[in-house]
C-alpha positions as CSV (number, residue, x, y, z in Angstrom):
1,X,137.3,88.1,73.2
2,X,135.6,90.5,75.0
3,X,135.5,91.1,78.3
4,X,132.5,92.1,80.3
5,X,133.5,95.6,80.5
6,X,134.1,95.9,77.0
7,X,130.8,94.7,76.4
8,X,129.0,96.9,78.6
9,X,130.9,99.5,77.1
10,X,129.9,98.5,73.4
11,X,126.0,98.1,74.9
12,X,126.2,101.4,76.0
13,X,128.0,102.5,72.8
14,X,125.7,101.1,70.4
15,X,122.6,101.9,72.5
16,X,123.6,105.5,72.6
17,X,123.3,106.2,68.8
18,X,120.3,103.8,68.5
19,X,118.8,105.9,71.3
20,X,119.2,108.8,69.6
21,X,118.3,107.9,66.6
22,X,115.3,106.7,66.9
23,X,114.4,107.2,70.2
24,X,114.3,104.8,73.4
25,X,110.6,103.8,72.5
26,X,111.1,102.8,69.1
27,X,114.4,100.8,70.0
28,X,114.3,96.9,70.6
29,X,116.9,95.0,72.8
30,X,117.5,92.9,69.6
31,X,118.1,96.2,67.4
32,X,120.8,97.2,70.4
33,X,122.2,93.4,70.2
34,X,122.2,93.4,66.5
35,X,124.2,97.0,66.5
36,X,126.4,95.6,69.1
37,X,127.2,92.1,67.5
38,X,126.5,90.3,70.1
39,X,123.5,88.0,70.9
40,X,120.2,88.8,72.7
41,X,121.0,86.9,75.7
42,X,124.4,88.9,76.3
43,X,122.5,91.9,76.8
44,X,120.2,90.1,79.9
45,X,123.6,89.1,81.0
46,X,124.3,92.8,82.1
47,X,120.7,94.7,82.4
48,X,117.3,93.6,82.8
49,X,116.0,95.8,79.8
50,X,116.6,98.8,77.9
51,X,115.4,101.1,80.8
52,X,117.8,99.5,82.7
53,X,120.6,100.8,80.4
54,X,118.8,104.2,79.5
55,X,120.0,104.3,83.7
56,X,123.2,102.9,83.6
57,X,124.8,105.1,80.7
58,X,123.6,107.9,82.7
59,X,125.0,106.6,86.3
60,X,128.4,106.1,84.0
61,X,128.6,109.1,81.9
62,X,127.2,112.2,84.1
63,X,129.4,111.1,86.9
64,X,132.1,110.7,85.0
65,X,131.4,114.1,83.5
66,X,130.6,116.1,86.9
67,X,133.6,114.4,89.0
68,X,135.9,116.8,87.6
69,X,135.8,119.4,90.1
70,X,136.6,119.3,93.9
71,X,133.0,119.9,95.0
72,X,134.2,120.7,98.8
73,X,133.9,125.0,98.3
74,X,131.9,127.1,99.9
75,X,129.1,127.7,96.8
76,X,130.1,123.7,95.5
77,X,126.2,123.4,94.8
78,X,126.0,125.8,92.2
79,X,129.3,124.4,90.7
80,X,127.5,121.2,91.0
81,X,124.9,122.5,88.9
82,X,126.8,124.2,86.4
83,X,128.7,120.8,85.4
84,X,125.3,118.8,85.5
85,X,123.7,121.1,82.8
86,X,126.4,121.4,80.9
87,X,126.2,117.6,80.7
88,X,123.1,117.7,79.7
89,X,123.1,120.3,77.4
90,X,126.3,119.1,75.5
91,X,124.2,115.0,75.2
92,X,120.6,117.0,74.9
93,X,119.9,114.4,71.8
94,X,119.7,111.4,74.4
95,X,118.4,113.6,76.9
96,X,114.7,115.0,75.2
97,X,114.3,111.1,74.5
98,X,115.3,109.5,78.0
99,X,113.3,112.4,79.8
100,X,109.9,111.0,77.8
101,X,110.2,107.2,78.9
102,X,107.2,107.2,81.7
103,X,106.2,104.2,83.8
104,X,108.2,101.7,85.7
105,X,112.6,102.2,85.6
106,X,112.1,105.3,83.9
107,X,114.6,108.0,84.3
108,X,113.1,110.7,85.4
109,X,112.6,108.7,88.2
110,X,116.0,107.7,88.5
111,X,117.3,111.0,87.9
112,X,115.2,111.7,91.2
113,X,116.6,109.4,93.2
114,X,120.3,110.5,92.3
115,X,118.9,114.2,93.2
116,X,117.4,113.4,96.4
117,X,121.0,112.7,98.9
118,X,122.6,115.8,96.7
119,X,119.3,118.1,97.5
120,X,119.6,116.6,101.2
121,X,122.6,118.0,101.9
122,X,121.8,121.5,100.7
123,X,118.4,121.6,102.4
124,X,119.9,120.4,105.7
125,X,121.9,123.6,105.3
126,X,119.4,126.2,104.9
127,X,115.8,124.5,106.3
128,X,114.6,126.3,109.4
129,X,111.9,123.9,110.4
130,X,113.5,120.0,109.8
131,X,109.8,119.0,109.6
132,X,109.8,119.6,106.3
133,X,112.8,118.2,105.0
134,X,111.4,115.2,102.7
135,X,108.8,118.4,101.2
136,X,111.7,120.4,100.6
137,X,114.0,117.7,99.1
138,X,110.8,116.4,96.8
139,X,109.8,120.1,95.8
140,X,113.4,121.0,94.8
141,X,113.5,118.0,92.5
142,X,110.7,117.6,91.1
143,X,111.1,121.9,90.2
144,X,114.4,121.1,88.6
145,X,113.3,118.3,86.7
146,X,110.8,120.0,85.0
147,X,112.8,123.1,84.4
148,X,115.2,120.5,83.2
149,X,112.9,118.9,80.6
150,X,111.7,122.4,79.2
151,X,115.1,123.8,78.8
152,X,116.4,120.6,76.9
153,X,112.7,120.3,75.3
154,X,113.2,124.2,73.5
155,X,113.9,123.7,70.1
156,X,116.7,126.3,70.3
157,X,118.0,125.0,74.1
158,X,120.1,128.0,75.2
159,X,123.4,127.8,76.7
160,X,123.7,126.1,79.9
161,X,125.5,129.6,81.5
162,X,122.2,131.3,80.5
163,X,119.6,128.5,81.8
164,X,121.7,128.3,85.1
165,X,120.9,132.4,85.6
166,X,117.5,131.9,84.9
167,X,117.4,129.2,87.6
168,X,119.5,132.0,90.1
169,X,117.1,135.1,88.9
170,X,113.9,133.0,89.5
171,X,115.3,131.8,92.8
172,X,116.2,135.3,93.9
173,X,113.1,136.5,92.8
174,X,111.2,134.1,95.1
175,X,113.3,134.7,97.9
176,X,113.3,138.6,97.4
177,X,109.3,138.1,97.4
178,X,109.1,135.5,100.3
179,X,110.9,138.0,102.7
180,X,109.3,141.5,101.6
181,X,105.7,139.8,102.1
182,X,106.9,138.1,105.6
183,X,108.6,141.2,106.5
């Protein structure tokens, strides 16, 4: 007998494929039960619907995948970074699909709300004017989110190495341009 781990795990597990398969959209709860082999009802046991689980695979795997590193350097954010697209980069089949669910418990907006206390602690760091800190922390998101679901959108996604000095050369350009024209 299973315990409730294992059939979380197996959820997940089955989900996954059937996710990328054929998309979140055109997947039922029943067709993730079915895959499974366990009943309809199970699957309410442990998440309230298959948004729910689009969320949870992602709260289980990406932290699993960036909590390899000792994020505590000077520079950690960048680190950070690295690990997160290479996480997405290396599960970009799920990825393109989750990023398209719109609407109520979709991800993007849960991928937001795991952004915003990481983007808070950077901004705190480098925002002159406080003032603006829920701006700052909602810009910075929403900029990487879309850059996010681009990159992983490409046909031919590139590397994450080469997407992450994109993100450095389009920052630097900004910042290069911010301070010649205030200067």
């Amino acid at each position: 007998m299973m315990d409730k781990k294992e059939k979380q795990n197996k959820l997940m597990e089955k989900a996954l494929k059937l996710f990328t398969e054929k998309g979140v959209n055109n997947t039922s709860i029943q067709d993730i039960a079915d895959e499974a082999g366990v009943g309809k009802g199970t699957f309410y046991l442990y998440f309230k619907d298959k948004y729910d689980l689009v969320n949870w695979i992602f709260d289980v795997e990406f932290f699993q995948a960036v909590h390899v590193r000792d994020y505590n350097l000077p520079n950690w954010s960048w680190r950070f970074l690295e690990d997160s697209c290479q996480y997405f980069y290396e599960n970009q089949s799920f990825y393109r699909k989750a990023l398209q669910i719109e609407g109520q418990n979709s991800f993007v907006e849960h991928f937001r709300e795991t952004l915003k206390p990481l983007l808070k602690m950077v901004v705190k760091n480098i925002l002159a004017d406080p003032q603006y800190e829920e701006f700052c922390i909602n810009f910075y998101s929403d900029a990487f989110i879309a850059a996010l679901e681009r990159w992983l959108s490409e046909k031919e996604c590139t590397e994450p190495e080469l997407f992450i000095k994109m993100l450095q050369s389009s920052i630097g350009a900004l910042i290069k341009y911010v301070e010649t024209d205030n200067g």
